[in-house]
N, C-alpha and C positions, 0 to 999 in steps of 0.2 A: 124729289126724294123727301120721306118725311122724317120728322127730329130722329125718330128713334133708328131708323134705317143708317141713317147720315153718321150720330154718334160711335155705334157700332162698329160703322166702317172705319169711321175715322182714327176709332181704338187700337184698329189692327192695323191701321198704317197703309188701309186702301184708301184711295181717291173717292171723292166727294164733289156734289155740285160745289160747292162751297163748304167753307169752317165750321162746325158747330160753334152755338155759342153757349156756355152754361155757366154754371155754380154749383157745387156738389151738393152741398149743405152742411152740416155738422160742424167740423173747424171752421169751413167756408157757406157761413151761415147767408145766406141770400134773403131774407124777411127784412123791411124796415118799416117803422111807425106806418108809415103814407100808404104803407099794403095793408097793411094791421086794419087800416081804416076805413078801405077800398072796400077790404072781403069781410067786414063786421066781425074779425076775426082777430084775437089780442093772444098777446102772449100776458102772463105765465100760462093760461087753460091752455094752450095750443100743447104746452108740454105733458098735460097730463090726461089729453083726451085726445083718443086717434082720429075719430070723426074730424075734429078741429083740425088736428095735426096734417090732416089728408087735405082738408079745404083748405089752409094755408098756405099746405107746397102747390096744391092745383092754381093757385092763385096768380104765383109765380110767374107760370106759361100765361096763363088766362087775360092775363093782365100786361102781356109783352115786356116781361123782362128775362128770363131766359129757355133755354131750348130742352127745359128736364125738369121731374118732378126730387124734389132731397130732401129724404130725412136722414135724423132728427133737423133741430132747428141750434144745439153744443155740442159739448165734450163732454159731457158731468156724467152719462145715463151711465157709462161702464165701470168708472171710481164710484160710482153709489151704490151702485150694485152690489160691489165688494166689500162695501163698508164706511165710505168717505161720510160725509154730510156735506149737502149739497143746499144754498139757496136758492130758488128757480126765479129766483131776480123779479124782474117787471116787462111793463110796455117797452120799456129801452135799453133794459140790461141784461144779459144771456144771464141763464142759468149758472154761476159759479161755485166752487168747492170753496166751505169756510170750517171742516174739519177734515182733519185726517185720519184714516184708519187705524195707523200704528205709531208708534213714538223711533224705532228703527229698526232696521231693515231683518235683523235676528228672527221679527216677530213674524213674520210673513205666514207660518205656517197655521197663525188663528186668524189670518184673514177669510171670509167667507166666500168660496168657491163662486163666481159670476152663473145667475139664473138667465138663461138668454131671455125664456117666457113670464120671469116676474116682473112685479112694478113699473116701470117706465120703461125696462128691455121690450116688454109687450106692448104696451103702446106703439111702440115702432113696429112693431111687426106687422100690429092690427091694421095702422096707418098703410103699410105698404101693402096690405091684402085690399085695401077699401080701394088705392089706388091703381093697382090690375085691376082692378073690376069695369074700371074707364075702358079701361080697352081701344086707346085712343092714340095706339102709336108717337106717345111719350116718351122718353127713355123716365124709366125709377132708379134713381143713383140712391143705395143705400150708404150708410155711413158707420165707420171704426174709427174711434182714436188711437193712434200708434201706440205699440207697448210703451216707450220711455215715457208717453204724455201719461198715457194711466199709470204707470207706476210712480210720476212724479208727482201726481195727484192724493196718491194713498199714504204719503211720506213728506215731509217736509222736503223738498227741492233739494236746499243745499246739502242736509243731511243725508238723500240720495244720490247726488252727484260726486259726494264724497264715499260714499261704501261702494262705488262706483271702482273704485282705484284700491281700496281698504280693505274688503271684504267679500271679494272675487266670487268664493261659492255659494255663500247666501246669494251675494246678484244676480247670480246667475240661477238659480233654484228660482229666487222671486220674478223675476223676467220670464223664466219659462210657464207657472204658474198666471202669469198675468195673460202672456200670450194662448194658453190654453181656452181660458174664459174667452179671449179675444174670438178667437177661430168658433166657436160655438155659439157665439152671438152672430160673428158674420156669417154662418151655415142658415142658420135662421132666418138671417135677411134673404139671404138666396132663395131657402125653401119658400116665405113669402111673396118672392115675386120681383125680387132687384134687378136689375138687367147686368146693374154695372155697382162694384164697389170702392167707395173712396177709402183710402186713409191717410190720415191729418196727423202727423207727428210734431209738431212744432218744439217740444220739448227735449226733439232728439236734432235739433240743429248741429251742424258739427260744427258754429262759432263756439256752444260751446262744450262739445267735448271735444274736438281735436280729430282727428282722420284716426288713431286708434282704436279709442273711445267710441269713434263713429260705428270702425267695422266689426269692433266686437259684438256693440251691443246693440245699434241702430239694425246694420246688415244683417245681421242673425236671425235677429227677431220678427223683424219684418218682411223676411226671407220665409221664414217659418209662419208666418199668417198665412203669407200669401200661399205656400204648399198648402198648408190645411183646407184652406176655400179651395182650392183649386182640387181638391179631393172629390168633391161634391160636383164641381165643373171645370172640367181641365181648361173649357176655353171661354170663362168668365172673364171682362175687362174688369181690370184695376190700375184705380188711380190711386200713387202714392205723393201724397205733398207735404214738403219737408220746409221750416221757413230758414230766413237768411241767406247771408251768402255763401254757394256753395264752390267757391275757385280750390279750397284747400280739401275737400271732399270727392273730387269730380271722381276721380279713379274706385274710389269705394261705390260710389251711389251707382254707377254702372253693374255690379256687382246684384242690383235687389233685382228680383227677377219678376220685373216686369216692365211692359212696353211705356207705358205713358207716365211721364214724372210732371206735375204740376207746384212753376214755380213763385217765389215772392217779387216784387217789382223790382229789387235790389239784383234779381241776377239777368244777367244780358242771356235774350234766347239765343241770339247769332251765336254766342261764345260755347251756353250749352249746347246748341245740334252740332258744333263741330268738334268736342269734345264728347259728345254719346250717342255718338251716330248711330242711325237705325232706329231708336227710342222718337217718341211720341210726345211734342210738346206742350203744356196745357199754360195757359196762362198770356200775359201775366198785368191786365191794367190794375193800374194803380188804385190800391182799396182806397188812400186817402186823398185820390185826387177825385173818384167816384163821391166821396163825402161831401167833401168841401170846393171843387171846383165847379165851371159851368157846365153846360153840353157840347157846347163848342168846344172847350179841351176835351171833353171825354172824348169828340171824335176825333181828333187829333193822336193823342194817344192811343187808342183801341185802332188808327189806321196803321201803327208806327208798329205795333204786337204784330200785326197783320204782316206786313214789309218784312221785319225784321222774321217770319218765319214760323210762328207760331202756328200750330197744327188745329189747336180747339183754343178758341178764344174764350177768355172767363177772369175775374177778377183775380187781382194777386192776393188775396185772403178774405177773409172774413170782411162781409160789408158792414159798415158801422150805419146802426140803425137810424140813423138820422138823412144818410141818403136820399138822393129825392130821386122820385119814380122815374122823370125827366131827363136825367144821366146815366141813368142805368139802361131807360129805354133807346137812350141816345148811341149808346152803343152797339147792342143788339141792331140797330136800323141798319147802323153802318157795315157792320159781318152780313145781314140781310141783304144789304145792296150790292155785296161784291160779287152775288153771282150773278146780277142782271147785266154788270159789265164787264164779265169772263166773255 
């Protein structure tokens, strides 16, 4: 069965020689220095030239660390889009937001509407045109930031988690606004050639909004991205991953409508499949044991995701770029080897 076959299936909750193994990209950014170096290929440029941007995720596979091609490589393209100011950082540091678009939440209505085909939205698109072109039975996992993470990007954080509770129909007006831009940047990725969509909400954790909080504005919105893609293709996969821990959430997050939920190392899978049953589990080694431990724990752990259940094997977030090829490829070997002794 080849990666892209396998994924797909695996999306829909059919049986597989074996697990996928992957990393989406965007929140769950899969690039580190030691690939940077491998593919003559460095970030910042990787961010603002698709060519680049395509031979870096190809690089991914090429280079046996996991089972799918992901862009982008952050979070930043869709808050800059709209207005943010973004640094595109370096060889070691993601792209991050070091302005905001608005001072509060009132203002939302002179924020600039999200161009899927401008600026760095296009690069990704071009990216993921260049990469159908392989034609090589990869899966292309394109990439969204969840509404709460862009909207917390265009605003000071605390000052939106408080208009949150304060300021009800602005939030709600600017949520729907963000989520609009959202849905038309991911149509894009589709029309380009994604097979499968992530989104990375991490700023809609419900440690900290609470299960209200969550279902108002996490469920909603996220509910409503995923209708909007799904306009385009009723039976597109999506992956939504949310970080932290999810025990005070579980009854909402069942609620987002869709099959595969990828989680942080913090939540037990055993405990998720038995509280959202039927759903698709993606996850969950340890991003900071992938860092800083050897290969030998990595297969330890990545056998224990395995055991424990977990449907697509893939890191529990973003891999911090200092990662060595070694653990990352140590894992992958070990998802690799379980179907030789099925």
């Amino acid at each position: 069965m080849n990666s892209k076959a396998r994924l797909l299936k695996a999306l829909k909750g059919e049986d597989t020689d074996r697990s996928p193994c992957i990393c989406p990209g965007g929140m769950m950014n899969m690039v580190v220095t030691a690939l940077m170096e491998k593919a003559n290929i460095h970030w910042p440029e990787a961010h603002t030239d698709p060519i680049k941007m395509a031979g870096l995720a190809k690089a991914v596979y090429d280079y046996g660390c996991f089972e799918n091609y992901g862009v982008p490589f952050c979070m930043t393209i869709e808050a800059e889009q709209i207005g943010a100011v973004v640094d595109l950082g370096s060889t070691i540091h993601e792209p991050h937001v070091t302005g905001y678009a608005i001072d509060n939440l009132s203002q939302w209505e002179k924020l600039i509407p999200l161009d899927p085909y401008g600026k760095r939205a296009k690069v990704v698109l071009d990216a993921i045109k260049i990469l159908k072109q392989q034609d090589d039975h990869v899966p292309i996992i394109g990439n969204l930031s969840g509404p709460v993470s862009v909207a917390a990007s265009l605003i000071e954080p605390v000052d939106y988690y408080k208009a949150l509770k304060r300021h009800k129909e602005d939030a709600h007006a600017f949520m729907k606004f963000v989520t609009e831009g959202l849905i038309s940047f991911g149509k894009a990725q589709i029309e380009a050639g994604a097979d499968v969509i992530a989104i990375s909400d991490p700023s809609g954790t419900g440690e900290i909004l609470g299960p209200r909080l969550f279902d108002e504005f996490v469920v909603t919105y996220v509910n409503q991205l995923i209708d909007g893609l799904h306009e385009i293709n009723p039976e597109l996969p999506i992956i939504v991953h949310i970080c932290g821990k999810m025990h005070k959430v579980y009854q909402e997050l069942n609620k987002i409508r869709t099959v595969a939920h990828s989680f942080d190392s913090i939540v037990s899978i055993k405990e998720a499949k038995k509280v959202m049953p039927g759903k698709v589990m993606i996850g969950n080694v340890s991003s900071f044991a992938l860092e800083f431990a050897d290969a030998d724990r990595i297969r330890v752990l990545t056998q224990k995701v395995m055991d424990d259940g977990s449907d697509i094997i893939a890191p529990a977030c973003g891999l911090g770029t200092k990662s060595s090829l070694e653990n990352i490829q140590a894992m992958l070997h070990i998802v690799q080897q379980s179907s030789h002794e099925a």
